[in-house]
C-alpha positions in Angstrom: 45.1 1.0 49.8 41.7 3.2 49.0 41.0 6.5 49.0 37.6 7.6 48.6 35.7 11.2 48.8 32.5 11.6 51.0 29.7 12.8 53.2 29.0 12.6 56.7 25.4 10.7 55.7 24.0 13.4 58.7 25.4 16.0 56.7 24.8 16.3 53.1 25.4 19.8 53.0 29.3 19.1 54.3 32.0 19.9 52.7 33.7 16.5 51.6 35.9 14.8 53.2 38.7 12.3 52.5 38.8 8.8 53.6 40.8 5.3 54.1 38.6 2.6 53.2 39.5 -0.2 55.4 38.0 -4.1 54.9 35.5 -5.2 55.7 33.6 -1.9 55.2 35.4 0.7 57.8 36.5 4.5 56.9 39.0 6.5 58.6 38.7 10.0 57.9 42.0 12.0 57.0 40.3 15.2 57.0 40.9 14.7 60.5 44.8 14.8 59.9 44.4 18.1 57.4 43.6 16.0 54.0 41.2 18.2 52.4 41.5 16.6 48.5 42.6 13.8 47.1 45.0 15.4 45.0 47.2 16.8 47.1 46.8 13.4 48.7 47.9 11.7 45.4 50.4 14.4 43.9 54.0 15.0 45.0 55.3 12.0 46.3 54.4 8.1 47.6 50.7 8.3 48.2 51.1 5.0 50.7 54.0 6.3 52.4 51.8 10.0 52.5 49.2 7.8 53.8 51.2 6.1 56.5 52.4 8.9 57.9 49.2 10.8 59.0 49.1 7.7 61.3 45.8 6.1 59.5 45.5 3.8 62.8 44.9 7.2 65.5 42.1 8.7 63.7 38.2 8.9 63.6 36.7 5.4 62.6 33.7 4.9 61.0 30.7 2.6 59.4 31.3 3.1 55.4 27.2 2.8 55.5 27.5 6.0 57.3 29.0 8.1 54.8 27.9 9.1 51.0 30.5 8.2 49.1 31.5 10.9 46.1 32.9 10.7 42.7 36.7 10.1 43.4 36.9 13.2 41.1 37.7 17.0 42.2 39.4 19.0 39.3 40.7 16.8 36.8 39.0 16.3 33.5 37.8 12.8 32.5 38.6 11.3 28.6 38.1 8.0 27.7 39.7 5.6 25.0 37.7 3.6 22.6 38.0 0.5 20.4 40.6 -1.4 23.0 38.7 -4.9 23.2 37.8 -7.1 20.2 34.1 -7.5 21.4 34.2 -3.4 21.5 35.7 -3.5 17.9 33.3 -6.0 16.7 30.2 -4.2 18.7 30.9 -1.1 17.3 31.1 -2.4 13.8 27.6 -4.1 13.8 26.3 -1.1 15.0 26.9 1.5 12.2 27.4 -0.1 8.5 28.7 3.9 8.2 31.6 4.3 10.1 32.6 0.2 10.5 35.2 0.5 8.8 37.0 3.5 10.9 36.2 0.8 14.2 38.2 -1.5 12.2 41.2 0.6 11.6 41.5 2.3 14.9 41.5 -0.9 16.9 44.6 -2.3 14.6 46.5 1.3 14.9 49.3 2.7 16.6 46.9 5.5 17.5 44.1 5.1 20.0 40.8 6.4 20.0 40.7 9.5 22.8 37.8 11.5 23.3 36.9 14.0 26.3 34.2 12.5 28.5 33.3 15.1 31.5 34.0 17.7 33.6 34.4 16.6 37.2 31.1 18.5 38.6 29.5 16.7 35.5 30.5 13.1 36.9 28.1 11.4 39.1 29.3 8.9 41.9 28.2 6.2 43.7 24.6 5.7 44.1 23.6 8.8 42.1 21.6 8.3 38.8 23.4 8.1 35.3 21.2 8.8 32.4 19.6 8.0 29.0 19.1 11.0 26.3 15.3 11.4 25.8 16.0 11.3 21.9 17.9 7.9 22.2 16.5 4.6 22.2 19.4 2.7 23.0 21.7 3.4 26.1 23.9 1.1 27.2 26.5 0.9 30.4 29.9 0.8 29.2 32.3 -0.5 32.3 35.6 0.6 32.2 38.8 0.2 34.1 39.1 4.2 34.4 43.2 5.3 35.1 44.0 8.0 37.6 46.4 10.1 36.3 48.7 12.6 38.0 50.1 15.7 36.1 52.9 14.2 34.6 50.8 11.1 33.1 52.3 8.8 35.3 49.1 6.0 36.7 48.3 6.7 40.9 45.7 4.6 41.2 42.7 2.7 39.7 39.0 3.3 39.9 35.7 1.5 38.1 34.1 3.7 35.2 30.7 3.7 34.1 30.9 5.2 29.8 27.0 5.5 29.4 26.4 5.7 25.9 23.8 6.3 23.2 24.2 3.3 20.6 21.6 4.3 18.4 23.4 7.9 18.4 27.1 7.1 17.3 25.4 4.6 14.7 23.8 6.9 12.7 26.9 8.8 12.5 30.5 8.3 13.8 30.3 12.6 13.9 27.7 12.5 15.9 30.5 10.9 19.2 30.1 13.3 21.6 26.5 13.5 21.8 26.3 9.8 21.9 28.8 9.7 25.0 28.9 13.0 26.5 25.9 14.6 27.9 24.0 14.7 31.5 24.7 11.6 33.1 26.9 10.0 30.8 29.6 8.7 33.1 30.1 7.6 36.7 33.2 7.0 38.6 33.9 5.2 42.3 33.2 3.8 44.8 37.2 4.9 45.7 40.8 4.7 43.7 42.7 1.7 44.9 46.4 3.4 44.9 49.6 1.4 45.0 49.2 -1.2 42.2 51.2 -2.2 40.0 49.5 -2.6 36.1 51.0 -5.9 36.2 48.5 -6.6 38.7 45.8 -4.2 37.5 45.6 -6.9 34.2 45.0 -9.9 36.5 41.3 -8.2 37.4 38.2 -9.3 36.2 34.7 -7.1 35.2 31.5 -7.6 35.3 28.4 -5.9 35.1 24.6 -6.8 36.1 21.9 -5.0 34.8 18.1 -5.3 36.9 14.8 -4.2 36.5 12.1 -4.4 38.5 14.3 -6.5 40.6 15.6 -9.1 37.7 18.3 -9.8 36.8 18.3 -8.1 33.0 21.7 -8.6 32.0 25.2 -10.4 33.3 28.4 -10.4 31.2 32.5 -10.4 32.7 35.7 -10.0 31.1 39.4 -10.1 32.1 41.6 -7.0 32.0 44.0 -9.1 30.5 42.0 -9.0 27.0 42.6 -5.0 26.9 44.6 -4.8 24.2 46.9 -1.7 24.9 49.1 -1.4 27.9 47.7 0.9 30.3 50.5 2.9 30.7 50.2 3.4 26.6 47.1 5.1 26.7 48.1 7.4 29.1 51.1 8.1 27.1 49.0 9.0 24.0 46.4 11.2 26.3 49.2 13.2 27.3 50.7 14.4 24.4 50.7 18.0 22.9 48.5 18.2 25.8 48.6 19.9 29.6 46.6 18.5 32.5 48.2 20.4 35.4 45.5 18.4 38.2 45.8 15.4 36.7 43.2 13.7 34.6 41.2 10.4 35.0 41.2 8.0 31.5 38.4 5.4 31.1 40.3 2.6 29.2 37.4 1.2 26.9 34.7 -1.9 27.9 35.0 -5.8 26.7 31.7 -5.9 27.9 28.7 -5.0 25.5 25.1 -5.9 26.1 23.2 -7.7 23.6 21.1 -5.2 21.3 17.9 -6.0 22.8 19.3 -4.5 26.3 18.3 -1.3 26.7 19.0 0.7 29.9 15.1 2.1 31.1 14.5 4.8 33.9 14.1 2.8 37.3 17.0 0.0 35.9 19.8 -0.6 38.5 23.2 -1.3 36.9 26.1 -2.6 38.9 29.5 -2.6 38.0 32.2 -4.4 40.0 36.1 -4.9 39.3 37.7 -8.1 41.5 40.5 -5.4 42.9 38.5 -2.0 43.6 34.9 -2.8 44.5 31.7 -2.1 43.1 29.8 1.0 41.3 26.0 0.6 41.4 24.3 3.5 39.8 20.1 4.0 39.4 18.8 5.3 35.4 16.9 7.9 35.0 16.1 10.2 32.0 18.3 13.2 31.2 
């Protein structure tokens, strides 16, 4: 099952609404039924048996190319983990002779990396640009299996995560993190959250990302979940301690993909991230 946020594509100026995504490329809208958010959609019980009983099958039907899709984001904050794929670890390394040898430990230790990523207005969805810092030189997409996670840590649902990040940035200085990933831009979420999956099944997915400019193809890479080396469920564990998230909170789980260093995201590039069991995220760049 997905769940989405959107627009009425007539009416931008809308309130959003909630949706059913339904294959091929169908919506029903369960704002119809009284769903006004996602999370009251996704907290306090079975979100599929929740789902099933608005009766999904008697409401408004619609084109998905006549809605805007939205970040599947309302109020929970967005952190990320770092380090959890060898080609991360090894990326990350080459990239700052400085702080190498912190990648190094952190990817071997109980501990994971976990750093705050956005606010939820500060996430851009589907279709909406991400960005490159005018005082970086090298931005790079990051896909990410991103968890949604309901107040009590436990995973609802899956969505795809775009971690845009300044290389150049957190290479000259591991200190300098949060300007090299958090800033205007900096991360994307959508197109929906795929609810009802088990992790065992979650780890069977593949990734890939395309980058394009001026209609070539820049850049292709893939990866299986299967090569992320902590358990889902783990890193969840470890954002939630000594720590309160009473909507929830949405964890990007790190990227097996990384570009090689002479791929660097430009204004007008298109990048395109797709996960085998959600869909795809395309985002536009343009300077922030």
């Amino acid at each position: 099952m997905k769940l989405c946020r959107f627009q009425l594509a007539t009416q931008p100026d809308a309130p959003p609404r909630i949706g059913l995504v339904e294959p091929p490329s169908t919506l029903r809208d369960l704002t119809a039924a009284g769903v006004t958010s996602l999370t009251s959609l996704l907290t306090g019980g079975s979100a599929l048996q929740r789902v099933a009983d608005l009766r999904p099958a008697t409401l408004p039907r619609m084109d998905l190319a006549d809605a805007r899709l939205l970040a599947p984001v309302e109020r929970q904050e967005v952190w990320a983990a770092g380090v959890t794929y060898l080609r991360s670890k090894q990326a990350r390394m080459d990239e700052s002779q400085f702080s190498a040898s912190a990648y190094d430990r952190v990817y071997d230790a109980e501990r994971p990396e976990l750093f705050f990523k956005s606010m939820p207005e500060k996430t851009v969805g589907p279709g909406d640009p991400i960005g490159v810092r005018h005082d970086s030189h090298w931005t790079v997409p990051e896909p990410e299996l991103a968890l949604v996670l309901d107040p009590s840590g436990q995973i609802l649902g899956y969505t795809i995560g775009n971690d845009v990040s300044a290389r150049d940035i957190e290479g000259e200085n591991l200190l300098y993190l949060p300007q090299a990933k958090t800033y205007r831009g900096s991360c994307a979420l959508g197109p929906w959250i795929a609810v009802g999956v088990p992790e065992t099944q979650a780890r069977t997915w593949t990734i890939t990302l395309d980058i394009r400019r001026a209609n070539r193809l820049l850049f292709s890479g893939t990866t299986e979940l299967a090569r992320l080396k902590r358990p889902a469920h783990e890193l969840a564990a470890w954002l939630f301690r000594s720590q309160t998230f009473p909507h929830g909170a949405v964890l990007l789980t790190g990227t097996g993909i990384v570009p090689p260093d002479d791929v660097r995201l430009q204004p007008g590039d298109q990048v395109a991230i797709a996960i085998s069991g959600i869909g795809i995220l395309a985002n536009p760049v343009q300077n922030c």
